[in-house]
N, C-alpha and C positions, 0 to 999 in steps of 0.2 A: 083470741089472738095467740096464745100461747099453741097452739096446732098449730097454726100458721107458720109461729116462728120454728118451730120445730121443722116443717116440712121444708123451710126455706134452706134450713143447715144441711138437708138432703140435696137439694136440688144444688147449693153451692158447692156441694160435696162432689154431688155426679159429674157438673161441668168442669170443676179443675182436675180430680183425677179418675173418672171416669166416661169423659166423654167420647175418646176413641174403642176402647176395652171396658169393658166390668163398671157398667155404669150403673147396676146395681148395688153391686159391692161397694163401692163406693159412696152409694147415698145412703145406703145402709149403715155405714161408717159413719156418714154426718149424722142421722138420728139417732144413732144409739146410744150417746150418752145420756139424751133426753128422756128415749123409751125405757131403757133402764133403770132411770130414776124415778119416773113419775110415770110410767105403764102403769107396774102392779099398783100402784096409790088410785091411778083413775077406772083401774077395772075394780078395786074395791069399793070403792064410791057409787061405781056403777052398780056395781052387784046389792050393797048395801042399800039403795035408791036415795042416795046423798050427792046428787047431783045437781048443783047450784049455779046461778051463769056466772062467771067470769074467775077471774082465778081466786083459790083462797087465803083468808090471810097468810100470812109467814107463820102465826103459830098454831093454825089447826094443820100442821106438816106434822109426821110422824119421827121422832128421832130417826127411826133408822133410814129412812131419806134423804135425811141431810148428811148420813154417811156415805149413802150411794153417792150422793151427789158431789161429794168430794172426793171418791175414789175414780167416777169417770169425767170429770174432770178438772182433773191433772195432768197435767204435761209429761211431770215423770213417769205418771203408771201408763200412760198413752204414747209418750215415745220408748217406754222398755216394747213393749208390746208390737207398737209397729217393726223397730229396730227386729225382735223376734219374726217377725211375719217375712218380710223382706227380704232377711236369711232364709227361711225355709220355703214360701211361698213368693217367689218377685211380685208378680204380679199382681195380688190380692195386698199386702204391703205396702207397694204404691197406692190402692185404694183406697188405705188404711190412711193413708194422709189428711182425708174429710172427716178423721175423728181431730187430728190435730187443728184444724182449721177450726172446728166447730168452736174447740176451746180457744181460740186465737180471737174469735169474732167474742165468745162471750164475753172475754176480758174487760173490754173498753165499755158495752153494752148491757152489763148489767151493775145496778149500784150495789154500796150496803143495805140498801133498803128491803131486797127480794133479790136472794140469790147471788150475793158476789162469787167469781170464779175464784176457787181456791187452787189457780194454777201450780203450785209450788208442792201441793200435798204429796207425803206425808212429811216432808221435812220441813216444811212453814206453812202457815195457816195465810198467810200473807196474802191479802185480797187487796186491789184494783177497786174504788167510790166510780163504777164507770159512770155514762151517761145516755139517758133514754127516752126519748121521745116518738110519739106516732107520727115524725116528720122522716123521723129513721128508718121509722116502719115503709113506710111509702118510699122511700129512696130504695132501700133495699128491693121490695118485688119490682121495681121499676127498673132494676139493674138487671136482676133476674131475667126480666121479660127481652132486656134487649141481649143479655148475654143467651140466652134460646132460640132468640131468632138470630140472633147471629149461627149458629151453630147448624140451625134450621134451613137457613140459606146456603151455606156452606156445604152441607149433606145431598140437598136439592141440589146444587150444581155438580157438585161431583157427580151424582146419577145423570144428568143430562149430559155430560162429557164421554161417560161409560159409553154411551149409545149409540 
């Protein structure tokens, strides 16, 4: 599940700000807070052959991952960053905005139990008791699925217009 949700922060990523340009960069920007934090943990895992199904407790995490995980997300260190990009780069910048979403969505969607979003870091620790269910889960790919085909059909007519 946790793939999942990760790949889904990409794909909401692509669709709001990279569905006409840099729709890579853009999904790229919604996964990365993720892959950053819990890449190196699951290629060690992997490499180690401690690869277990589902996710693991909260305290076989590693210290230093729960620091990664509150320096990418953070609003403040993601919008100094984006606000950076946007200056120097427009259009990768707007991209940039599927990191800010990504922390937007985790807010509400994750409790204290595993992983609250320390949106505030480094100046509050202050987390958000969100709320999570596999009923969430399913609404979300299911929004997905119709905001793609929306996008999908829109693309499709344009080219049949061109012609």
């Amino acid at each position: 599940m946790i793939f999942f949700d990760v790949i889904s922060h990409g794909l909401w990523g692509g669709a709001l700000f990279g569905w006409r340009k840099n729709y890579w960069w853009a999904f790229g920007f919604g996964v990365m807070p993720d892959i950053l934090t819990f890449g190196p943990y699951a290629i060690y895992r992997l490499l180690s052959g401690d690869l277990a199904y589902g996710r693991p407790a909260i305290g076989d995490y590693p210290p230093w991952l729960f620091t990664m995980y509150d320096i990418t997300h953070s609003l403040i260190i993601a919008g100094i960053i984006v606000f950076i990009l946007f200056k120097l780069v427009p259009p990768i910048g707007y991209a940039s905005l599927a990191w800010i979403l990504h922390i937007l969505m985790d807010i509400p969607s994750h409790s204290h139990d595993y992983f609250p979003t320390p949106f505030l870091y480094p100046i509050s620790d202050f987390t958000v008791d969100g709320f999570y269910s596999i009923y969430m889960w399913g609404v979300n790919w299911f929004l997905l699925i119709i905001v793609y085909t929306f996008f999908f059909l829109q693309k499709r007519s344009q080219k049949s217009k061109a012609k």
